[in-house]
C-alpha positions as CSV (number, residue, x, y, z in Angstrom):
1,X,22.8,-18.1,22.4
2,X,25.4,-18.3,25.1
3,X,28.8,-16.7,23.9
4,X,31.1,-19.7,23.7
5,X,28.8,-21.2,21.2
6,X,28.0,-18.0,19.6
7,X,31.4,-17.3,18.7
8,X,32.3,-21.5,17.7
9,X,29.4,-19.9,15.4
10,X,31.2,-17.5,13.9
11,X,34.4,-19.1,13.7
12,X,32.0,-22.1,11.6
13,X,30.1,-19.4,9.7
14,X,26.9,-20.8,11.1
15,X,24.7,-18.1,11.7
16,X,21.3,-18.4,10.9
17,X,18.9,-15.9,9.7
18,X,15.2,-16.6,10.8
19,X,14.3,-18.6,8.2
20,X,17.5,-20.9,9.4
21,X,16.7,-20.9,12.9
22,X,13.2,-22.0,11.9
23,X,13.9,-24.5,9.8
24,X,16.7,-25.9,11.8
25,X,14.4,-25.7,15.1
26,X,11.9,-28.3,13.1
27,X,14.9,-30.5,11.7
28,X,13.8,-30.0,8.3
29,X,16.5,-31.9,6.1
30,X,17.4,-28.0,3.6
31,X,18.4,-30.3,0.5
32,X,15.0,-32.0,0.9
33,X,13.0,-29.0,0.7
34,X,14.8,-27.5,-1.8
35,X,14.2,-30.1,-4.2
36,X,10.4,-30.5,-3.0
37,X,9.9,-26.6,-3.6
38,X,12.3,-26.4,-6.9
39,X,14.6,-24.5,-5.2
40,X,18.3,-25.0,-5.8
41,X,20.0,-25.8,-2.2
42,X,22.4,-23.3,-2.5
43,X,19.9,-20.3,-2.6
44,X,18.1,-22.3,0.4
45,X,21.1,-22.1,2.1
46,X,21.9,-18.9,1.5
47,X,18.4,-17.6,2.7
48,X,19.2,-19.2,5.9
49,X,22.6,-18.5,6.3
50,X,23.0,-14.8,4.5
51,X,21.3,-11.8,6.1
52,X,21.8,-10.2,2.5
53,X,19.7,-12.8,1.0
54,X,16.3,-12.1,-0.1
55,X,13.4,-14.1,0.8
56,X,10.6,-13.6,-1.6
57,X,7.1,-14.4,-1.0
58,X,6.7,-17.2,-3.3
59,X,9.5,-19.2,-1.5
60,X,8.4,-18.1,1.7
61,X,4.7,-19.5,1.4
62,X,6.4,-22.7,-0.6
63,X,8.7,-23.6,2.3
64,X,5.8,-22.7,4.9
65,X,3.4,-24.8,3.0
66,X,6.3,-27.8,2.7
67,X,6.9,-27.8,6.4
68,X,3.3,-28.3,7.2
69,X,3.4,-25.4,9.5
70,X,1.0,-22.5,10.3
71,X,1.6,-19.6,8.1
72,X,0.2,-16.7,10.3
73,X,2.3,-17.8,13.3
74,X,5.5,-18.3,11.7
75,X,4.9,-14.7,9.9
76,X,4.5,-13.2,13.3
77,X,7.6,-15.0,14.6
78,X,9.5,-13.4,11.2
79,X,8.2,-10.4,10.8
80,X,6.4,-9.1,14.5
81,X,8.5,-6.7,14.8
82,X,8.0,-4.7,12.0
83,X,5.1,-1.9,12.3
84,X,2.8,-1.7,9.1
85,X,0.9,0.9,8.3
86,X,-2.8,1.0,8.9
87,X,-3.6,1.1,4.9
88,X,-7.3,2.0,5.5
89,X,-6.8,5.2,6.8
90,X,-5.6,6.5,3.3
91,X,-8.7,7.2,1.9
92,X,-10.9,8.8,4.9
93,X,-12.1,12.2,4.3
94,X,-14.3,14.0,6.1
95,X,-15.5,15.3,3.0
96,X,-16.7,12.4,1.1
97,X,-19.9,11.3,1.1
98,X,-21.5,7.8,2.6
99,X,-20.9,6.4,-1.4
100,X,-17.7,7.7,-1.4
101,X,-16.5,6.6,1.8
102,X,-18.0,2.9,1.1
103,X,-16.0,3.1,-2.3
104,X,-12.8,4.5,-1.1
105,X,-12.2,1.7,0.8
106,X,-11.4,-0.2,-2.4
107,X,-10.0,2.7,-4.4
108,X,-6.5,3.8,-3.5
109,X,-3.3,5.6,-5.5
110,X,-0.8,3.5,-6.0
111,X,1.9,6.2,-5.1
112,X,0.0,6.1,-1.5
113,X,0.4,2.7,-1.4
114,X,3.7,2.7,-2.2
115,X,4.5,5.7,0.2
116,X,2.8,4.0,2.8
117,X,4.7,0.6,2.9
118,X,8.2,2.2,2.0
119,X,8.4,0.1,-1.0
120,X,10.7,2.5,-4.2
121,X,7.5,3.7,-6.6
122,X,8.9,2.2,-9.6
123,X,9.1,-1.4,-7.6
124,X,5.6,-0.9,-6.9
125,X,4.8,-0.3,-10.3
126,X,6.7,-3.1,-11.5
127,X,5.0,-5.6,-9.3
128,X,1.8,-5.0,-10.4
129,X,2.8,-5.0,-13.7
130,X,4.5,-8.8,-13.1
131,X,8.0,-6.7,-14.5
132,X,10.1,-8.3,-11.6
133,X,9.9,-11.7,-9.5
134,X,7.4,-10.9,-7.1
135,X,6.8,-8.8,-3.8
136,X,9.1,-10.0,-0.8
137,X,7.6,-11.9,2.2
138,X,8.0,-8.7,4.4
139,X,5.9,-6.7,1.9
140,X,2.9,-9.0,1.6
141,X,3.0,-9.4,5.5
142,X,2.7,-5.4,5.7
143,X,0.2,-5.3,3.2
144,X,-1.8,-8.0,5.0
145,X,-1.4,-6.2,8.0
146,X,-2.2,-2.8,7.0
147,X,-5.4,-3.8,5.3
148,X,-6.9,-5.6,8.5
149,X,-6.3,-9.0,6.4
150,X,-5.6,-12.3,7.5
151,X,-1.8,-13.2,6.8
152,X,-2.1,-16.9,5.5
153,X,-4.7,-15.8,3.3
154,X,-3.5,-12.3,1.7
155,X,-0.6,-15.1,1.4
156,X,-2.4,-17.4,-0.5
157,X,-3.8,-14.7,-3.1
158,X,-0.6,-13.5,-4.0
159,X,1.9,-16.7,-4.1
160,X,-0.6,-20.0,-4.2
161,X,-0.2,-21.3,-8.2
162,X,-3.3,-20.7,-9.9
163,X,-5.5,-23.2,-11.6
């Protein structure tokens, strides 16, 4: 962004976040999507607009499923940057045996979890127990990532509606 326009930015209080530089980028109408998500336009617009503002996973895979675009590509355009953990590594011990390494893959603390992708214990706990509104995108992007997982797909378990 050159600096004349970035500052006719600030003086507009246009700054996008990268959900507004994404959206804007595919000249997606906001008040549209809102209303084709059930989103109110002002919390759209402040998920683009407000660094503060947090962008949940639900409403992440909603508007990335609305836009027709490619979920593991606009993830890694989001959220690239960030450095997950390798989840796996948790559970190795050299002093399992070939049962318990084959199990431990799918057995895992939920402290370590929680330890491992920074998110507060008592969070963790509450997500699993469905006592808050749901994991943000970031998290299920780590999780994907430090599980070996497929983005779209870890994605789809977590915020697609059930049937």
């Amino acid at each position: 962004m050159s600096q004349t326009i970035y500052y006719q930015a600030i003086k507009h209080n246009v700054l996008n976040t990268k959900l507004g530089d994404f959206l804007d980028k595919k000249r997606i109408n906001k008040s549209k999507l809102a209303f084709s998500i059930g989103m109110t336009t002002d919390h759209l617009n402040a998920l683009c607009h407000e660094d503060e503002a947090i962008l949940y996973a639900e409403e992440f895979y909603a508007i990335i499923k609305a836009t027709k675009s490619d979920l593991n590509s606009v993830a890694e355009e989001f959220f690239g940057d960030r450095k997950p953990p390798d989840l796996r590594e948790l559970n190795k011990s050299k002093n399992k045996t070939n049962f318990g390494q084959y199990i431990s893959k799918y057995l895992y603390k939920q402290k370590d979890l929680a330890d491992a992708l920074k998110i507060n214990k008592t969070r963790f706990n509450n997500l699993i127990q469905n006592k808050v509104k749901g994991p943000y995108a970031y998290e299920v992007y780590d999780l994907a990532k430090g599980f070996g997982e497929d983005v779209e797909e870890t994605f789809k378990r977590i915020c697609a509606p059930t049937e």
